[in-house]
TISE-328760 format. One record per residue (C-alpha): residue number from 1; x, y, z; residue in one letter. Coordinates in steps of 0.02 Angstrom, whole numbers. Each point is the difference from the previous one (the first is absolute). Layout:
   pos       px       py       pz   code
   NUM        X        Y        Z      A
...
This chain:
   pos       px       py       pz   code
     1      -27     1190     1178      X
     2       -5     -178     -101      X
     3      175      -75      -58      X
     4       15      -76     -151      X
     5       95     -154       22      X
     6      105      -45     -173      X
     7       91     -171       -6      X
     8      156      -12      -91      X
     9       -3     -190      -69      X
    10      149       17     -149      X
    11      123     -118      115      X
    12       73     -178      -73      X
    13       45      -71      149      X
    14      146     -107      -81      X
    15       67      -50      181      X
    16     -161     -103       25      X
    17       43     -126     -162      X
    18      -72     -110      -51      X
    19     -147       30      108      X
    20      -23      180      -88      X
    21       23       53     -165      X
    22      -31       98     -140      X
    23     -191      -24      -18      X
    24      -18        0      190      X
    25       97       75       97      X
    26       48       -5      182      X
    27     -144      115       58      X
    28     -128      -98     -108      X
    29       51     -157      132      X
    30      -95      -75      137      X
    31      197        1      103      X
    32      -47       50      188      X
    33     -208      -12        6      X
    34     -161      -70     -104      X
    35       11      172     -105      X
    36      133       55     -100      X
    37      126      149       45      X
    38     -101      104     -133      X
    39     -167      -42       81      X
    40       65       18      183      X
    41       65      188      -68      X
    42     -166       47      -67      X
    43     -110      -76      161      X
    44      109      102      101      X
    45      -63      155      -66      X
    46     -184      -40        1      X
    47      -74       17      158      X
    48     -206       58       47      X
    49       45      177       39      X
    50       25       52     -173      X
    51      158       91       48      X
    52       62      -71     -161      X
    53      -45      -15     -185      X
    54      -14     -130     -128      X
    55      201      -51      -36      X
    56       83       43     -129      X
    57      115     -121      -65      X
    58      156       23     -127      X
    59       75     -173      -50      X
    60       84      -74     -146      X
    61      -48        3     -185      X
    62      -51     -200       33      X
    63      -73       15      157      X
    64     -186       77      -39      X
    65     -103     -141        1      X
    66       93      -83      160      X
    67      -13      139      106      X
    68     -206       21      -58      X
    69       -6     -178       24      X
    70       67       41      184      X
    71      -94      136       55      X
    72     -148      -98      -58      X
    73       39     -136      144      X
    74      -10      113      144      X
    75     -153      108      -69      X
    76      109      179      -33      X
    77      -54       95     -156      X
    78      158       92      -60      X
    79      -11      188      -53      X
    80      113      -35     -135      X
    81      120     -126      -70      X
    82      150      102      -68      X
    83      124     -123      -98      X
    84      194       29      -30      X
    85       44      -26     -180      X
    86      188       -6       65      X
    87       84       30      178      X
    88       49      150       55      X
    89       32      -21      177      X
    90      -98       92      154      X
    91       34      172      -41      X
    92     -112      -13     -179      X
    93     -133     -109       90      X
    94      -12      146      142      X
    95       -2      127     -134      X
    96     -149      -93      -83      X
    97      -94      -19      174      X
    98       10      191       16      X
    99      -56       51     -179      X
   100     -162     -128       -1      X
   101      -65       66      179      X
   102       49      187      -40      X
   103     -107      -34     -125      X
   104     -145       21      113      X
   105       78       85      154      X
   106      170       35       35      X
   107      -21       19      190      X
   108      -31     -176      -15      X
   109      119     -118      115      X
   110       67     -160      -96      X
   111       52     -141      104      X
   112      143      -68     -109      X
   113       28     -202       59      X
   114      113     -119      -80      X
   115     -128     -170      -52      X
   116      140     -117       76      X
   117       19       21      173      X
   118      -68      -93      151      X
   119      -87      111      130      X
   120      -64     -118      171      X
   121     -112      138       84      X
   122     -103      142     -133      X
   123      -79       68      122      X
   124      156       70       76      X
   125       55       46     -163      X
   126     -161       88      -40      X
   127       41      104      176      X
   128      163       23      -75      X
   129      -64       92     -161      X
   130     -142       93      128      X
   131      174       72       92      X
   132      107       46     -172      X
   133     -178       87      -73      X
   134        9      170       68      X
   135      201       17      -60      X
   136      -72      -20     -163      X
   137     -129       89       -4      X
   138      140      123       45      X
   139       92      -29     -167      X
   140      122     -128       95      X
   141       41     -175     -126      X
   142      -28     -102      151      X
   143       96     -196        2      X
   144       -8     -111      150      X
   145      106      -77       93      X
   146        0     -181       59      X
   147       84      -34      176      X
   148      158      -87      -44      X
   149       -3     -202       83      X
   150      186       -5      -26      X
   151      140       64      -97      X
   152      -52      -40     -165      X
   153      106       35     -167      X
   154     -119      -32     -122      X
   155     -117      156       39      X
   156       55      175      -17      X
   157      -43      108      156      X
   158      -50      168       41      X
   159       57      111      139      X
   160     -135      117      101      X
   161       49      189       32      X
   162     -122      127       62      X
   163     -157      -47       72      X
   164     -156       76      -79      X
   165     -121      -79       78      X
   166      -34     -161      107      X
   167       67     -165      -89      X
   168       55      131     -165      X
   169      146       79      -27      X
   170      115       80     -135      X
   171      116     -115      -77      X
   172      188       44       20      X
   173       75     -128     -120      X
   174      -41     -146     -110      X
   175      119     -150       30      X
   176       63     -154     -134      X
   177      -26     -172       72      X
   178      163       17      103      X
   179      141     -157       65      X
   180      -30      -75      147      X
   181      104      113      111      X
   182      -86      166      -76      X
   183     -182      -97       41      X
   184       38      -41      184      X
   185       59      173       14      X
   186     -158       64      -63      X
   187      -66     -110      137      X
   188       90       52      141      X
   189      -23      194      -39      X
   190     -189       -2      -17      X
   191      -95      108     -147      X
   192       25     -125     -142      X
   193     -158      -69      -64      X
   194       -2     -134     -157      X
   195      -77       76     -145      X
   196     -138      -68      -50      X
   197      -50       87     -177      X
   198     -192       54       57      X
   199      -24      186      -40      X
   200     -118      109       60      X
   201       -6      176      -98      X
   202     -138      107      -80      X
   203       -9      -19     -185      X
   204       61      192       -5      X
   205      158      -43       98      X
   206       66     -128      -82      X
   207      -20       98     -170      X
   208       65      137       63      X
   209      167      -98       46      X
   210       14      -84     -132      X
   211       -9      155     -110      X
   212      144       72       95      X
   213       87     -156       41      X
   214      -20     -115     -174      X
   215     -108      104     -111      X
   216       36     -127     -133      X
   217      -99     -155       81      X
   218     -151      138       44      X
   219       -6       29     -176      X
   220       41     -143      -72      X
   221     -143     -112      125      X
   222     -129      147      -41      X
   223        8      -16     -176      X
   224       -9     -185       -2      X
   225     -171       -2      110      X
   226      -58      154     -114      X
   227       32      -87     -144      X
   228      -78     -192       80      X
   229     -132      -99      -66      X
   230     -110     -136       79      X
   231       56     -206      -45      X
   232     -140      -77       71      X
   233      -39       50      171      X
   234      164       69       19      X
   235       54      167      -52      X
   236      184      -27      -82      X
   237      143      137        0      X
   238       24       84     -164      X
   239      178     -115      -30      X
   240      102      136     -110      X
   241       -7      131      145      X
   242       38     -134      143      X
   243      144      -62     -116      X
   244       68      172       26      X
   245      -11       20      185      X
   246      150      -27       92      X
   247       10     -147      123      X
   248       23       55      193      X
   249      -44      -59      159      X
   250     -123      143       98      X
   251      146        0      133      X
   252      131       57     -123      X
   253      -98      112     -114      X
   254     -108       88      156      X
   255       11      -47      162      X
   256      205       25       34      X
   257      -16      163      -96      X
   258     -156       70       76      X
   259      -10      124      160      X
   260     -179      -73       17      X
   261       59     -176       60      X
   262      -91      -61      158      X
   263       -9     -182       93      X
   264     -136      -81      108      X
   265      115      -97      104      X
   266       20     -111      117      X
   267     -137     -113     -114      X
   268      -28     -170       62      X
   269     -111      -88     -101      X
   270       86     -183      -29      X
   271       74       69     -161      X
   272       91     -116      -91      X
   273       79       30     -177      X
   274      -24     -162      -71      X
   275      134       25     -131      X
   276       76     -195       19      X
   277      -44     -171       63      X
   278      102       56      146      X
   279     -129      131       47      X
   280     -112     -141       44      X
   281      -27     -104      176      X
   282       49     -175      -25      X
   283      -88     -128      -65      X
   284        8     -184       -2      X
   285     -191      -64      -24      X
   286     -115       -7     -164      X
   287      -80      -89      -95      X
   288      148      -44     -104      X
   289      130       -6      141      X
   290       67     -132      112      X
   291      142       75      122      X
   292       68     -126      124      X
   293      127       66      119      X
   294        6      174      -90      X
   295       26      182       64      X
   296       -1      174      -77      X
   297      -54      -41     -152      X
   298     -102       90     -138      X
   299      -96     -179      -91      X
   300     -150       34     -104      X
   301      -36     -112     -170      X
   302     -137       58     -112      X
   303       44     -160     -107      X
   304       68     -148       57      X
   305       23      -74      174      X
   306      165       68       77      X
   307       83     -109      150      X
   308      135       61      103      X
   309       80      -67      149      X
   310      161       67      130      X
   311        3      149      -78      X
   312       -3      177       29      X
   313        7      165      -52      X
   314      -69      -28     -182      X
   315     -114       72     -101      X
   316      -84     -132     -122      X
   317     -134       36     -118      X
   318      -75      -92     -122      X
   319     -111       54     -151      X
   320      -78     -124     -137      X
   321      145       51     -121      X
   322      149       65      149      X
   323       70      -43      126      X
   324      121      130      133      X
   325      122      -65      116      X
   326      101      131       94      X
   327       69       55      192      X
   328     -127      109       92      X
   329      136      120       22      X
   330       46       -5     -173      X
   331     -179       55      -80      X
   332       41      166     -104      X
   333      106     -115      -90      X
   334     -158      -76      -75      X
   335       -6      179     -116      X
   336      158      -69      -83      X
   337      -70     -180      -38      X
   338     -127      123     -114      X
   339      128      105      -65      X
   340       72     -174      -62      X
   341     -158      -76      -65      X
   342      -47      161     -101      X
   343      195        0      -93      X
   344      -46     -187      -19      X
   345     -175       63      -97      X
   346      -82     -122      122      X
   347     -159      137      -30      X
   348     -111     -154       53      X
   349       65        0      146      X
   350       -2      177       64      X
């Protein structure tokens, strides 16, 4: 059976200011290889087998012509370019996934991927998908989870119950991004995985759910794609209905409700949710950046040169128009410098 991989690209990625903003957003970026996040997501689904279809790609109302622009670069012809006219969170984006493939068959797996996270090895992660397949096929909404490097608090986690088959099992509770105590415990016990927000589900499945679980945001996302018209290349969500759907993440609306819940687990991939300059290894070279007796810093200028020296554990990062200075260990913080700009009405800088 083929999957149909769909790539949720609606993120702002206001932790990664200056470098990303409004127009272009994190997983637009070039932040961990020569591609962006949003062409690293798409490659990783196109392989020579032809286990997988042409993606299909749900981003912001603003975003068309970037993410054809993208594709273009690494040679991928999309099946369709689906555009937001608002967000709505995962659950609607999921819900509009399921309606356009059940529109041809609704056996169909979707492979459900966020466009802004790193991923080191795809092939691994392709073998990952091969191993969650058969669960749903099964009528199992299928997640994966990432091996967990350390105690982390800024990922939620997900604990394993009973084992369905190898590597899959069903999932016996959804956890928030705990404290630090909560997360070593996780550790220590075993069965906690960090969620990771890749799906797996036939288009059936997830409909079904959501009709029993938030029949609002099924019918609400399937009247805004009945109801869509094409803006160019893109085909753009009837705005009147989307307006109307409620905003939910798929984890609240589905997957802590649902008795169909499954988890690929352990998944070790080199997963990393770049969600702040933090995320990133250090860096003290470019083209723009002098660091003399420097450690564990985050330096990158797009704009002018940037010199540092004795320091450490900084994030600095310079645009043509903006300039970030903050502690590494301090970089969610940079979502409040935003927060602040945008009560300011700085719009030309967001």
């Amino acid at each position: 059976m083929k999957i149909q991989p769909v790539i949720m690209s609606g993120g702002s990625g206001t932790r990664l200011w200056p470098l990303s903003r409004t127009a272009r957003p994190k997983q637009f970026l070039k932040l961990v290889t020569d591609k962006s996040m949003f062409q690293e997501t798409a490659l990783r689904v196109h392989d020579e087998t032809g286990a997988y279809q042409n993606p299909v790609i749900i981003a912001g109302r603003k975003h068309g012509a970037i993410v054809a622009e993208q594709l273009t670069e690494i040679g991928i012809e999309p099946a369709e370019i689906i555009l937001e006219p608002c967000p709505r969170n995962t659950a609607a984006v999921a819900a509009v996934a399921a309606c356009w493939v059940a529109r041809g068959e609704e056996d169909t797996l979707v492979l459900l991927m966020p466009a802004d996270h790193h991923i080191a090895d795809a092939g691994e992660f392709r073998r990952a998908v091969d191993a969650g397949a058969k669960a749903a096929e099964d009528g199992y909404i299928v997640t994966f989870g990432i091996k967990p490097e350390s105690p982390h608090t800024g990922y939620g986690y997900i604990q394993t119950g009973a084992k369905l088959r190898t590597s899959v099992f069903e999932v016996a509770a959804f956890k928030e991004k705990p404290e630090l105590k909560t997360a070593e415990k996780y550790i220590d016990d075993g069965g906690y995985f960090w969620n990771a927000g890749i799906f797996l589900f036939s288009a059936k499945a997830m409909l079904d759910e959501l009709e029993r679980h938030a029949p609002d945001i099924r019918k609400s996302a399937s009247k805004a794609l009945e109801e869509s018209a094409m803006s160019g290349a893109a085909l753009r969500l009837d705005e009147p209905a989307f307006e109307l759907c409620p905003s939910n993440s798929i984890d609240y609306a589905v997957m802590e409700k649902t008795e169909k819940a499954a988890i690929v687990a352990p998944v070790d991939v080199g997963w990393t949710d770049i969600g702040s300059w933090s995320e990133l290894d250090a860096l003290l070279t470019g083209e723009n950046v002098v660091a003399i007796g420097s450690e564990n810093c985050v330096i990158r200028s797009d704009g002018p040169m940037v010199g540092v020296a004795g320091v450490d554990n900084l994030i600095i990062v310079a645009t043509s128009d903006a300039v970030l200075v903050a502690r590494r260990d301090n970089a969610q913080e940079v979502r409040a410098i935003v927060e602040e700009l945008k009560k300011r009405g700085r719009a030309d800088l967001l």
